[in-house]
N, C-alpha and C positions, 0 to 999 in steps of 0.2 A: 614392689612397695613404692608407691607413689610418694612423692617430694611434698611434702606441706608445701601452702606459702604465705608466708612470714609481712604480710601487705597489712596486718590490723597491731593496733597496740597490745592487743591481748592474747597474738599468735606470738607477737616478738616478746613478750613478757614470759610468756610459756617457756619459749625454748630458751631464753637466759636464763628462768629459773633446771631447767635439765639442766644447763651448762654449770652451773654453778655445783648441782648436786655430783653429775657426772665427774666431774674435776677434784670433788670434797671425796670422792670414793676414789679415784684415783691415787691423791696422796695419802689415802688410809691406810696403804699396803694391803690389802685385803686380795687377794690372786682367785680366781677363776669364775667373776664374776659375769654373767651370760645377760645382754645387753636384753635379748627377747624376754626373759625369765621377769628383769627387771621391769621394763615395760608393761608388760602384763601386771604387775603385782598395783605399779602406780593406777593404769587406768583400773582396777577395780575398785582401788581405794579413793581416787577421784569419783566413779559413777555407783559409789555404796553397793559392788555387789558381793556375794559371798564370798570369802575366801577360796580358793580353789585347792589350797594348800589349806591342811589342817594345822591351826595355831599352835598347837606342840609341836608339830613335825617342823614350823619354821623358828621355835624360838631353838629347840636343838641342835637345826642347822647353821644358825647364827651362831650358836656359842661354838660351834665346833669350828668356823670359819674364821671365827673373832682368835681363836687357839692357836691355829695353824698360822696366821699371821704374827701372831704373836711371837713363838719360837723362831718361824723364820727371824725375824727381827732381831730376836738375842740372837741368835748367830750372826748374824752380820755385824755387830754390836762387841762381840765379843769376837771376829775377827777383825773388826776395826781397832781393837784395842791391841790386841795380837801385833797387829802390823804396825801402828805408832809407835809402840815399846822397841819391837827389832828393829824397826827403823831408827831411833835414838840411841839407843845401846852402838847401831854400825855408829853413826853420828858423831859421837861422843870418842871417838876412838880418830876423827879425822884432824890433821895438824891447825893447829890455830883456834880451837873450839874448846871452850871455857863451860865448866858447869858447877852450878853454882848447889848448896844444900839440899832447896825445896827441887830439884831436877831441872830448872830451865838449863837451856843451854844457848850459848853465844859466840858468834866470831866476829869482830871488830872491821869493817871494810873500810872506814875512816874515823880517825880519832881525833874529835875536836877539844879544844880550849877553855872552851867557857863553861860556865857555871855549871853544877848538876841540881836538878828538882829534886823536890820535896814532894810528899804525896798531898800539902795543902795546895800546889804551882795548879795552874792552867798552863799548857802549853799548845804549841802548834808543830804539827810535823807532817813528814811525807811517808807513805808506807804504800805498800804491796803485801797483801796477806794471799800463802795458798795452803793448800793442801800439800801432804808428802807427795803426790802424784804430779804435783806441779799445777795441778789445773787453780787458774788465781781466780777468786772470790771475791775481791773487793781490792779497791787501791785508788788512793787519793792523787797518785801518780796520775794514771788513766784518765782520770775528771778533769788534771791538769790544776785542782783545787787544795790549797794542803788541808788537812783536817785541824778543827783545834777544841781542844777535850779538858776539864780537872784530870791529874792524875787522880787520883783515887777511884774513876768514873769507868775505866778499862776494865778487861780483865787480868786475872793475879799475874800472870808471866809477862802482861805489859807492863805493870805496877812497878813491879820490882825491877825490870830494863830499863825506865825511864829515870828511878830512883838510881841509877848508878852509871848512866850515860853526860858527858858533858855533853853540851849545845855544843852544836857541830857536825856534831860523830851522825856516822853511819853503822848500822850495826843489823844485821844478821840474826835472829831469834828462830829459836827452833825450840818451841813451846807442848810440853806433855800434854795429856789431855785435862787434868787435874789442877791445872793452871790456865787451862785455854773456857770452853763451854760444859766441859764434864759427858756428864752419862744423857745432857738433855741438845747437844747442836743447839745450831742456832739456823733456824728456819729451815730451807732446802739445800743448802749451799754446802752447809757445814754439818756433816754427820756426826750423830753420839760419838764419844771417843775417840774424837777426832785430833791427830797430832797437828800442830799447824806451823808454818814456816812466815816467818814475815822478816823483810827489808822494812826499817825503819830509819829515818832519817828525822832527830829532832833540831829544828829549825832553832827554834826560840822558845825562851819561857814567858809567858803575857802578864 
């Protein structure tokens, strides 16, 4: 198979628009998708020629692909949530870790002085969020920039941390999933049912 080459506006326009589709089926979960098969299917539908595949035979196979990803999905989904629960249940059980009605949980690494917010405050602070696995996702730390947010603006196991932390403290959160993004993540980073761990440090209220 000979190499295109990508020398005209409208060869480069081509293969961004594949890249883009290719990458949109990527994060589909969609599994055992045949790059040839695919190919073929575009150039007949770009050069109007017949199907080669008869039109029930591909809407069948779509529903039945669109199926299996699907399930896979709840399974993973439902062992994500498997694993944040025993993960917080061991959690909850280690010395110095506080748990509060709604399930957050909390261990204090510095206990400051000053005021506590209101869910009307704007504040500013410093944070590290990861996953139970450790792999970190975001942190204002890393950027070297603090973050500054309305309380009310977070999600719920921030809300209520930031609602009981004085200015100062350093604090530890080890957040459910029902308090953190629920049953929908947040983008790639952060899976459905995902428990989440964040160092928080509030600076100030503004």
């Amino acid at each position: 198979m000979t190499t295109p080459s990508f020398d005209s506006v409208e060869a480069q326009a081509s293969y961004g628009i594949g890249l883009q589709v290719g990458q949109q089926l990527q994060e589909s979960g969609l599994e055992g998708l045949q790059p040839e098969a695919l190919l073929a299917g575009l150039r007949d539908a770009l050069e109007g020629n017949a199907p080669a595949v008869p039109v029930d035979v591909v809407h069948r196979a779509l529903r039945e692909i669109h199926e299996r990803a699907d399930a896979v999905r709840r399974e993973r989904q439902q062992a994500m949530a498997v694993e944040g629960q025993q993960f917080l249940e061991e959690n909850a059980k280690r010395d110095g870790v506080s748990l509060t009605e709604s399930g957050l949980q909390f261990s204090v690494l510095e206990q400051g002085n000053g005021p506590i917010p209101s869910r009307q405050d704007r504040v500013r602070v410093h944070y590290t969020g990861r996953l139970i696995n450790g792999d970190v996702f975001d942190s204002s730390v890393e950027r070297g920039q603090p973050a500054e947010f309305p309380v009310s603006g977070v999600i719920p196991g921030w809300i209520e941390a930031l609602t009981l932390m004085p200015v100062g403290s350093k604090w530890q959160l080890y957040i459910p999933h029902h308090l953190a993004y629920g049953e929908r993540g947040a983008g790639a980073s952060i899976p459905p049912f995902s428990a989440l761990v964040f160092e928080v440090e509030l600076l100030e209220i503004l």
